[in-house]
N, C-alpha and C positions, 0 to 999 in steps of 0.2 A: 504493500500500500504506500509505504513511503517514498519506492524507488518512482510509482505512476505519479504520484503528487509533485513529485521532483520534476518528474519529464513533462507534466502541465507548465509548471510555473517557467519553466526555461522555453515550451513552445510557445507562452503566450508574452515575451520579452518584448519592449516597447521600441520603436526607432526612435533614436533622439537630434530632434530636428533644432538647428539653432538660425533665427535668422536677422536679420539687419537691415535696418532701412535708412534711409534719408528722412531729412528735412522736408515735411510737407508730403510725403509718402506714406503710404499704409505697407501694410506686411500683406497684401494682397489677398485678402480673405473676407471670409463674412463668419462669423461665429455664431451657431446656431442654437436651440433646443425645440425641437419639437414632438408636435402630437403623438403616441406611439412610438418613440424612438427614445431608447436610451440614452444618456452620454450628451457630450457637449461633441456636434459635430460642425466637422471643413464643409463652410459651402459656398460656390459662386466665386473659386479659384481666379484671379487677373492672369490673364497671359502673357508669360514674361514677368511675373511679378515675383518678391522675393518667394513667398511660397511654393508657388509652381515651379521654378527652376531649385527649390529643395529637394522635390520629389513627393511635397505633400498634395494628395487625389482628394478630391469631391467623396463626402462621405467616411473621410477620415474621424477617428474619434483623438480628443486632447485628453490624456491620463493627468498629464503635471506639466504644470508651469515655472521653470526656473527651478524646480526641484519639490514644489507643491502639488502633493496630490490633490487634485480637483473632482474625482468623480463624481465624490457625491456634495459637492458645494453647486449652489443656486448659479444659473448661467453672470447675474450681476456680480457676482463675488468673484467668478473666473475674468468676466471683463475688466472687472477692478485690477486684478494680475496682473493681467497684460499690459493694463493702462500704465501702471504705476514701475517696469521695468525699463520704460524709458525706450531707446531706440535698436537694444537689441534682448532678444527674448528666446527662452531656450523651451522647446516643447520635447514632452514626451507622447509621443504619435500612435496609434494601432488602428491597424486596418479595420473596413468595416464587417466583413466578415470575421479576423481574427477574432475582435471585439466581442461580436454577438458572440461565436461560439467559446469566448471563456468565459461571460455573461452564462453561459447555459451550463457550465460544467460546473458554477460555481467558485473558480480560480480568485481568488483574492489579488487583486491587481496592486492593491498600495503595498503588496510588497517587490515590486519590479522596480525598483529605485536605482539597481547599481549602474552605473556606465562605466565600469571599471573593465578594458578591454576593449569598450565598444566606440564602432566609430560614429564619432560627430560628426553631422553636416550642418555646414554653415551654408546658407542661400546655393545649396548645387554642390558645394567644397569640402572636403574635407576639414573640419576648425583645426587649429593650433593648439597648442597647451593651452591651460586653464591661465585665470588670469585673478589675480586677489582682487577685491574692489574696496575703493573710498567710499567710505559714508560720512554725511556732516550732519550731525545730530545740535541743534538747539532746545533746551531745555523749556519742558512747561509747567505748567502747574501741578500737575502730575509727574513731573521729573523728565525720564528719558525714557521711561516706559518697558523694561527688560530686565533681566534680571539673567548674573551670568555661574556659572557649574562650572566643575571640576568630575575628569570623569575616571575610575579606576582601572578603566580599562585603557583608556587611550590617553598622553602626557594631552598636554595645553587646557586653554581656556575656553570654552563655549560657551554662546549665545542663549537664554530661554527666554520663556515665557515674555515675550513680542506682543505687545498687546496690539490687537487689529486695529489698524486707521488709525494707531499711533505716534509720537514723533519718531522710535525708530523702527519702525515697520513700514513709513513714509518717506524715511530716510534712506529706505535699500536693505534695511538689515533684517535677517531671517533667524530662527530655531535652527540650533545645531552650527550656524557659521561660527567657527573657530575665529578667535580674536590676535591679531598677528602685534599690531601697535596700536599705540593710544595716544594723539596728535602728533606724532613721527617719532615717537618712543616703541624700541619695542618692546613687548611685555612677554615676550615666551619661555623666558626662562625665569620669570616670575612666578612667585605664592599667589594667591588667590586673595589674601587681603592685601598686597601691595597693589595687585591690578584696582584694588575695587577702591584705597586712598588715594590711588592716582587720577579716578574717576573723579574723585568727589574732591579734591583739588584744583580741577581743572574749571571750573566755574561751570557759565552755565550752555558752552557748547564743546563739543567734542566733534575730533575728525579719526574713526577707526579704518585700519584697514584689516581686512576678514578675507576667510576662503570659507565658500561654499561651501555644503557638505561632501558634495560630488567632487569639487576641484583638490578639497583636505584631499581627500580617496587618493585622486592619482600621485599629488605632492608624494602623500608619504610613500606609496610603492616606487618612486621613484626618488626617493632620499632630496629631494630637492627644496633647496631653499627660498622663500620668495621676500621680496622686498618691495617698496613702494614703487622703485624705479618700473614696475612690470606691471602697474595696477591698471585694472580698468578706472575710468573716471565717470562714467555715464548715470551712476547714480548720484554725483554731485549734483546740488539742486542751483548754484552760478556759476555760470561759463565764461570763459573767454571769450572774448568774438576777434571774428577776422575779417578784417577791414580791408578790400582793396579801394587801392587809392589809382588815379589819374589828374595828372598834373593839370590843373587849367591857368589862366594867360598869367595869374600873380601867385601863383604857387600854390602850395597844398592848402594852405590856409587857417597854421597853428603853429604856434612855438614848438619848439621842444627841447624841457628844461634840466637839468638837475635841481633838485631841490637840497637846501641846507637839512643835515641831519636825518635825511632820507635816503637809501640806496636806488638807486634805477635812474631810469628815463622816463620825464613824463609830460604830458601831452596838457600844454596853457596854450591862453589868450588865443581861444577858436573865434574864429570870423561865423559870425550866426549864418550868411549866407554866400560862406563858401562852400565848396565840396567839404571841406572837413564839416562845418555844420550839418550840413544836407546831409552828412551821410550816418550822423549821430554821434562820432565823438565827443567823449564826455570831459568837463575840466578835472584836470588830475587823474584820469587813464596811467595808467603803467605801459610803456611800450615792454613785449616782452621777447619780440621777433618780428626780424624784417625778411620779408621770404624765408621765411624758414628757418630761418638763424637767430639765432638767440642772443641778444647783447646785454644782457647784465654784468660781462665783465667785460664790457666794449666800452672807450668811451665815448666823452661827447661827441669827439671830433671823426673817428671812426664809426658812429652808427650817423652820423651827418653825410658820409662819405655813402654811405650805403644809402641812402637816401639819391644821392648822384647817381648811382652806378646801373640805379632801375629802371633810368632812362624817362622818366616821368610818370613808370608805371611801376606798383610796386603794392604787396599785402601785408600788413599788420596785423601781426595777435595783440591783442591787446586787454588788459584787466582793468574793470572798476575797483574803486576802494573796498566793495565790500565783499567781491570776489578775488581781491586780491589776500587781504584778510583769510579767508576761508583758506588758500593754496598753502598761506605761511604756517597757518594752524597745524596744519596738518607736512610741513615738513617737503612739501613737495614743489617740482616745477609746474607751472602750465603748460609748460611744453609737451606733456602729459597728452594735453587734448590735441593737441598738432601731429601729433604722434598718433593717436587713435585714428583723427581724422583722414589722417594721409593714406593710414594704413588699411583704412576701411574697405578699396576699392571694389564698391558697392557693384554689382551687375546693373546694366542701365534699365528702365520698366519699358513694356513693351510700349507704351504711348513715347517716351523718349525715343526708342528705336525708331518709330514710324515719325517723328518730327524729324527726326536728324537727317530722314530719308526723305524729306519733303523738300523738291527740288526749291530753289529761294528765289522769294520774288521781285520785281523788280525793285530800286530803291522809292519811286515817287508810290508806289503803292503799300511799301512797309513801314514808310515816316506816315502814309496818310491812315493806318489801323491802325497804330502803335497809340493809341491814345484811350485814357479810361473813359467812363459814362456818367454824369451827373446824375444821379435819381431822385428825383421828388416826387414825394404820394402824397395822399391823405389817406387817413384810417377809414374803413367802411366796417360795418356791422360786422363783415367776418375776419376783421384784423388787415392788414399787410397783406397777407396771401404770400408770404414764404419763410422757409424754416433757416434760423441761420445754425453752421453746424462750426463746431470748433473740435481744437486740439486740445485732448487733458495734457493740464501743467505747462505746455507752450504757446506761441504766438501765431495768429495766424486764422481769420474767419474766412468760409465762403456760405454761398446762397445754394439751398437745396429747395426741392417742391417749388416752384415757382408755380402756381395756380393762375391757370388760362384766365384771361380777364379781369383777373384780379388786381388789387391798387401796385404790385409790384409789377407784374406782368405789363401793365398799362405803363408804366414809369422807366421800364427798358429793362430790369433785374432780369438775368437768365443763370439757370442753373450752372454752378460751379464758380460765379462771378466770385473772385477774388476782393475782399472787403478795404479798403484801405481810410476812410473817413467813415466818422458817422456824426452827423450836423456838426461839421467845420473840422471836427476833431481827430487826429489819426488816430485809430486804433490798431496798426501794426504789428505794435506791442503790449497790446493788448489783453489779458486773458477771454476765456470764453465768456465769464460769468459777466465778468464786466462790463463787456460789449452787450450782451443781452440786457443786461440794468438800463444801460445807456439808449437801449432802444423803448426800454419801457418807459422809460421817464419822457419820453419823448415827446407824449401826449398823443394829440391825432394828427402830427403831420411828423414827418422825416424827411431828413436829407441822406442818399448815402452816395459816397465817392466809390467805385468798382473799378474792377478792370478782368477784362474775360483772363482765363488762367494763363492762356497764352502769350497775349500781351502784357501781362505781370509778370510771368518768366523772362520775359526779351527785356521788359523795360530793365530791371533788375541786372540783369546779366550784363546790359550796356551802361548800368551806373546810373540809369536817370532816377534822379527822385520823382515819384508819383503824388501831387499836386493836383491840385484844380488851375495852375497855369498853367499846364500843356494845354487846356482848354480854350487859353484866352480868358481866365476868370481871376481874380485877387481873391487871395483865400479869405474865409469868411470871418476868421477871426485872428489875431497875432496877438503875440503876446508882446507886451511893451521892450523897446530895446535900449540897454543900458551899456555901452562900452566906453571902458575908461581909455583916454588916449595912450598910445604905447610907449610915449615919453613916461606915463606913471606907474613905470614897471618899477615893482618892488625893489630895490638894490639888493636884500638878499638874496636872491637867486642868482645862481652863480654864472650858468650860464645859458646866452640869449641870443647867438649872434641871427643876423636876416638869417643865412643860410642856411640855417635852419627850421626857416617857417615852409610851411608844408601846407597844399589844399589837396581836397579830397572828392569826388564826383558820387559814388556810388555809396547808396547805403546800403550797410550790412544788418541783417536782422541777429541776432545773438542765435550763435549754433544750439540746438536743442537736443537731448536728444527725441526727437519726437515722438516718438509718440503715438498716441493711438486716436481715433476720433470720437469722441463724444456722439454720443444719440443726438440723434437731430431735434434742433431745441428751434420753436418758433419764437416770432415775437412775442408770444403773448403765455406759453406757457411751456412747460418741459415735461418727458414722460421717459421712461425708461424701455426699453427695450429689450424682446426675446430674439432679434434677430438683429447684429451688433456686426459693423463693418472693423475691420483688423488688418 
């Protein structure tokens, strides 16, 4: 009996599928539950999308997500999963036949957990070694929400008791991930009460780095050490962004300084309506890499020089204060992300392939589309008439359901239109929730600024800021401008020269990882959903 129980559990072994997306991309699925149908299943596969070049079919069932058994969790709890893992996401897969028949044999599935041997695929590839990941924990009133073990079977420190939906369950951190360092300290060869004074020293946020339960697995069979230099960063909740820049007629259009008693390069006195403005640079950015290269032990005159040598074109990583803050915490580079991102090199989606394949059209016809749509409604008895949908946890609205006839329909909205105002205001960067507040308060009339997806990829891609003056319009609101003359440059800073003012053309949205799409939320109310795009 124990040898046929054996030969069950090892026939009905799961594929484990890992896959990755872009910015603004889904993982090519739909996640389902339905009538008569056990399980949470694949449906409405994209072609060419990361899934389908996995190898994941129509009617696939999802066992675990990232390492969570899901069977028997509510299809919203499985969505929440996914949402919450950010831009790349590891399933455990079983056919739909497999499925049913260890469903019918009775096989206990939540014990199919090991990948220890087995291979990974990553969007079609074989994945690489495991990889630790960063988590930034912010402390709440409830503390940090976890609670960490000691195990007498296995040396280190693990993760428990993770309360759902909170700060470190929010944060990327799971049951069972082993605890490697605590803000760029390591702790493994640590007691269990100095890990936990170290905790409660450290105020009231924390950056750990952890391996999975899966990735603990291979480490140890493979004696191998990990260290932050190899971390993933996609659970970090502030990113870097990467700026490309193009030179226009007076330059980039920002200093760029060293500050007294501060280490780095950073980014003053932006011209509001240069490319550097336009593009979002913030005062007091961190440069942290210029094409790729990292200059924190560059100096002035040397990343000034890099600045020449791009020829007038050139990308910047670049940190806010308070994502700079979080990197230091935790002991680490951002080059981190530059490093993930490079190394991503994502399959392109089948809609990509068939743009790239679409012969290009003349110029007077590409400057004459290349422009967004002004939209003006008024409310009628049944709302708007379309649903705006968003990305959980990043930036980025479009318009679904556009209802024939209706005040959007009437106003020009067409599905998939890319959101970029709403009454004067950009919502870019936006959250989801936000942007829908911003529509309710609206009252009964709206304005919204669009742009079909296409022409938001191109505008984007050529650096133009998206405006209501491509239209010929003066935007409907500004904000008052205040610049001090450049003679009342602080004399502490050290250094200023011209040569180093820089303008900027294109803006960058902050890399995300992104993500997954929210159910389609109207103007006027929200609902949840049994069949969930992924």
């Amino acid at each position: 009996m124990f040898f046929d129980l054996f030969s069950d559990m090892a026939a009905y072994k799961p594929r484990v599928i890992s896959l990755t997306k872009k910015p603004r991309q889904t993982f090519g699925f739909f996640l389902r539950m339905e009538l008569g149908e056990e399980g949470h299943l694949i449906r409405s596969l994209e072609m060419g999308g990361p899934a389908e070049l996995a190898g994941i079919k129509d009617g696939d069932r999802i066992i675990r997500v990232n390492g969570t058994f899901v069977d028997g969790l509510s299809h919203t709890e499985v969505v929440e999963l996914v949402k919450n893992s950010g831009t790349s996401v590891t399933f455990h897969i079983m056919d739909e036949s497999t499925y049913k028949e260890a469903k019918a044999k009775g096989v206990n599935l939540s014990e199919q957990h090991s990948t220890t041997g087995s291979k990974v695929v990553a969007n079609g590839v074989a994945k690489g070694d495991p990889k630790p990941k960063l988590c930034y924990l912010v402390k709440s009133a409830s503390g940090f929400e976890f609670s960490l073990f000691t195990s007498n079977d296995e040396e280190g420190l693990f993760i428990t008791d993770v309360s759902p939906g909170g700060v470190a369950h929010k944060a990327g951190v799971r049951a069972k991930d082993r605890l490697l360092e605590v803000n760029g300290e390591n702790v493994e060869d640590c007691t269990h009460e100095q890990v936990v004074n170290k905790i409660k020293q450290a105020g009231n946020t924390l950056v750990f780095l952890l391996l999975d339960e899966d990735a603990d697995k291979v480490c140890r069979s493979q004696y191998a050490k990990m260290g932050s230099r190899l971390a993933t960063v996609k659970y970090l909740p502030h990113k870097p962004r990467l700026v490309n820049l193009t030179k226009g007629p007076d330059g980039f259009g920002f200093v760029l300084r060293e500050e007294p008693k501060q280490a780095g390069h950073f980014i003053k006195d932006i011209d509001r309506e240069s490319p550097a403005g336009r593009a979002g640079l913030k005062e007091m950015d961190r440069l942290v890499a210029v094409d790729g290269k990292e200059v924190d032990n560059c100096s002035h005159e040397q990343v000034v020089e890099m600045f020449r040598q791009g020829g007038g074109e050139c990308c910047l990583l670049v940190v806010d204060q308070e994502t700079d803050q979080m990197y230091k915490l935790g002991k680490v580079s951002p080059m981190l992300f530059w490093e993930e991102m490079k190394d991503s090199n994502l399959p392109p989606s089948y809609t990509e392939v068939m743009n790239t394949a679409t012969p290009a059209q003349p110029d007077e016809k590409e400057e004459e589309d290349l422009k967004p749509k002004l939209c003006r409604m008024e409310k009628s008895s049944d709302g708007y008439g379309f649903h705006l949908n968003g990305i959980q946890g990043v930036f980025g609205q479009f318009i679904k359901e556009v209802v024939k006839g209706g005040a959007a329909d009437r106003a020009g909205l067409e599905d998939d239109d890319m959101v970029v105002e709403v009454n004067g205001v950009n919502v870019e960067q936006s959250g989801h929730q936000e942007v829908v507040e911003m529509i309710r308060r609206s009252g009964n009339s709206l304005e919204m600024l669009v742009a079909r997806k296409s022409v938001y990829d191109q505008l984007k891609a050529k650096g133009v800021s998206i405006t209501r003056m491509l239209l010929g319009e003066e935007p409907k609101s500004q904000e008052p401008k205040s610049q001090a003359p450049k003679s009342q440059e602080p004399k502490s800073q050290e250094h200023s020269p011209e040569t180093s003012k820089k303008e900027i053309e294109r803006p960058e949205s902050p890399a995300e990882p992104a993500r997954q799409r929210t159910p389609s939320v109207s103007s006027s109310s929200s609902a949840d959903s049994i069949d969930e795009r992924l």
